[in-house]
Each structure stands twice: as C-alpha cells, then as structure tokens.
VOTIPA-291198 format. One record per residue: residue number from 0; residue in one letter; x, y, z of N, C-alpha, C, O in turn. Coordinates in nm, 3 decimals. Layout:
R     k   r      n.xx      n.yy      n.zz     ca.xx     ca.yy     ca.zz      c.xx      c.yy      c.zz      o.xx      o.yy      o.zz
R   NUM   A         X         Y         Z         X         Y         Z         X         Y         Z         X         Y         Z
...
END
This chain:
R     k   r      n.xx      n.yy      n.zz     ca.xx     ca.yy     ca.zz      c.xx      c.yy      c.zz      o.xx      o.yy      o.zz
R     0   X    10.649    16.727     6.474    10.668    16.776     6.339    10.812    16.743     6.297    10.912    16.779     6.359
R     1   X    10.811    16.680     6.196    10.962    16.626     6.124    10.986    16.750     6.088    10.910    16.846     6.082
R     2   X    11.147    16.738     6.054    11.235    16.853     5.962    11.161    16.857     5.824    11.134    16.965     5.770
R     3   X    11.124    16.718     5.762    11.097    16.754     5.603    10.936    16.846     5.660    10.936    16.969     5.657
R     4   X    10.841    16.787     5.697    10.770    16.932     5.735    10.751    17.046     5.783    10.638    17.095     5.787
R     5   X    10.862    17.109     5.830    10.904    17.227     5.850    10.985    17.277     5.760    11.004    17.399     5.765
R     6   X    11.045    17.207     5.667    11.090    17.292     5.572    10.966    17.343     5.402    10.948    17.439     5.326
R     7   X    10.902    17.171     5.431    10.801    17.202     5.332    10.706    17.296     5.383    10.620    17.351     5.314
R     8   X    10.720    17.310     5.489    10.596    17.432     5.578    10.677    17.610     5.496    10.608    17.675     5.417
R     9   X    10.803    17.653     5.530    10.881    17.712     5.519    10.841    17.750     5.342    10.765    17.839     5.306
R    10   X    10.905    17.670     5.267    10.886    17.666     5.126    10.772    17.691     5.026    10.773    17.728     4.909
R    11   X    10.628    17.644     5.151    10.525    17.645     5.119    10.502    17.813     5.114    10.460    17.853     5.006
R    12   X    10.519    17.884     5.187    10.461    17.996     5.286    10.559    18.108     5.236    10.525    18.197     5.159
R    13   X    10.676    18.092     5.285    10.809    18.213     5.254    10.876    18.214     5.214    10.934    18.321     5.196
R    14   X    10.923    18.101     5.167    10.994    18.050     4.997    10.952    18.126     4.898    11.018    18.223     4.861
R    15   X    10.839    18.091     4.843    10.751    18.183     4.739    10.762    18.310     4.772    10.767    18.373     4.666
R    16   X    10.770    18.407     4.898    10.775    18.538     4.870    10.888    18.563     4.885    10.914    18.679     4.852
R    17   X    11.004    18.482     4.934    11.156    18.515     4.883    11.202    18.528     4.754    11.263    18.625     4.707
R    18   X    11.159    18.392     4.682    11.181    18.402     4.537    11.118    18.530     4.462    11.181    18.591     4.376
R    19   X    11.006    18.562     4.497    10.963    18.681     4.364    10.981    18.780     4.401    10.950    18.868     4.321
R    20   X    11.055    18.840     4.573    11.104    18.972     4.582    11.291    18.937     4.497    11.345    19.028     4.434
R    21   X    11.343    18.835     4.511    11.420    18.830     4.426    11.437    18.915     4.293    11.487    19.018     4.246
R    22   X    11.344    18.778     4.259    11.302    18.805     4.067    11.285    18.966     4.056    11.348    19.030     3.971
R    23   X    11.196    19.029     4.150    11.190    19.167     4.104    11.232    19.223     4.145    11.176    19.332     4.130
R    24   X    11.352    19.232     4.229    11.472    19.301     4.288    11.581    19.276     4.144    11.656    19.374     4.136
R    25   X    11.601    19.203     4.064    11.697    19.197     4.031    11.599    19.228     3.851    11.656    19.273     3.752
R    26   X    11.496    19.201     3.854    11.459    19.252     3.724    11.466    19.459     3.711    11.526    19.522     3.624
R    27   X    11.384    19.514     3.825    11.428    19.621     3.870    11.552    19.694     3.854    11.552    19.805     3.801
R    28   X    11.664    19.634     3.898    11.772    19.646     3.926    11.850    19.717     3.796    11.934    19.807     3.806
R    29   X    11.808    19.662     3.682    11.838    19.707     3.541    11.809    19.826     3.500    11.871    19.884     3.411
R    30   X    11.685    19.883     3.582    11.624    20.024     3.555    11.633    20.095     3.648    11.545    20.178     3.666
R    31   X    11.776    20.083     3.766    11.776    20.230     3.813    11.905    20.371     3.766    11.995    20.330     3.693
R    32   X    11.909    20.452     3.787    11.941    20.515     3.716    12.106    20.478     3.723    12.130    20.427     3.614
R    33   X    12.204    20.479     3.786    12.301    20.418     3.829    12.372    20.290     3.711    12.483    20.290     3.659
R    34   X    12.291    20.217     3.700    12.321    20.146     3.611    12.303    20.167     3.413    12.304    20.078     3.327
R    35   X    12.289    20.317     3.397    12.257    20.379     3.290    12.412    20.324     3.188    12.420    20.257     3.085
R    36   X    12.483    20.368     3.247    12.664    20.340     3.154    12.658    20.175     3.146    12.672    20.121     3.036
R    37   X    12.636    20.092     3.270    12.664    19.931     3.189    12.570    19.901     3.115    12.581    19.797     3.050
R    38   X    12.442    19.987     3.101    12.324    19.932     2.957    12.403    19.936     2.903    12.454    19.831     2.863
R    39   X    12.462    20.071     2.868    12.530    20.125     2.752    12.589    20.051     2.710    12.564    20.015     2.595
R    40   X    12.721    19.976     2.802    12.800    19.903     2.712    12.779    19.811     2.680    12.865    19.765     2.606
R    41   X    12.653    19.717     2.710    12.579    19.593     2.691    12.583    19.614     2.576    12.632    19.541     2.490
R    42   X    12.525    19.731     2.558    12.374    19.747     2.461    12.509    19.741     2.301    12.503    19.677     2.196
R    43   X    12.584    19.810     2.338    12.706    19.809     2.235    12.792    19.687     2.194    12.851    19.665     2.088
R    44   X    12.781    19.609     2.315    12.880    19.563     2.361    12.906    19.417     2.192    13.012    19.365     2.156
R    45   X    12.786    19.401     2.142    12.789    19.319     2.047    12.877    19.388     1.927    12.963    19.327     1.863
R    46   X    12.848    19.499     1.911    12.947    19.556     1.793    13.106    19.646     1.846    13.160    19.748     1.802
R    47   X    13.139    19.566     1.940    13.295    19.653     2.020    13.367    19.563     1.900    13.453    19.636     1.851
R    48   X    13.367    19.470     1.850    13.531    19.428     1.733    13.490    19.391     1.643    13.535    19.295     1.581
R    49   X    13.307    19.518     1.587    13.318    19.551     1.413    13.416    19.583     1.324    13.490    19.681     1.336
R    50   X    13.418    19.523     1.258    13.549    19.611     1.156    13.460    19.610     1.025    13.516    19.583     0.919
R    51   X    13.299    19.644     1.028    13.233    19.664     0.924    13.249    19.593     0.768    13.229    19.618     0.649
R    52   X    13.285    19.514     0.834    13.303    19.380     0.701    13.411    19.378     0.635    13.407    19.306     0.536
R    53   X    13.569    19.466     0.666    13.654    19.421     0.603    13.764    19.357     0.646    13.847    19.314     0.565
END
C-alpha cells in the first residue's frame, strides 16, 4: 500500500468525521453561554462610531 493510499484511505474514512465535528464545534461554540458579552459587542459592534448622521 502506497502513502497516496493511505492517506486517501485516511481522508476517505476520518477526514470527513474530523471536518464536521469541527464545523459543529465551532458553529456551537457561538451559543454557549460564556460567550454571551462578545455577541454583544459583535452584535453592536457595527454602530460603535455612529455619530447619527452629523
């Protein structure tokens, strides 16, 4: 067995469930409670140097 088929073996198999505990480790990640104050300032963060149009 070559390296390129052991890695395409690898990629095939546990690649894919690395990547989507990723994805939903870090989509998650946004909704635990801990991270409540940096929504906040996200969520603000577009109107921090309003000066309401003048």
């Amino acid at each position: 067995m070559s390296f390129y088929d052991t890695l395409r073996h690898f990629a095939d198999s546990y690649g894919l469930a690395v990547i989507c505990a990723l994805y939903l480790t870090l989509c998650l990640w946004h909704f635990r409670p801990a991270a409540k104050g940096h929504v906040e300032a996200a969520k603000h963060s577009i109107f921090k140097d309003d000066d309401d149009g003048q």
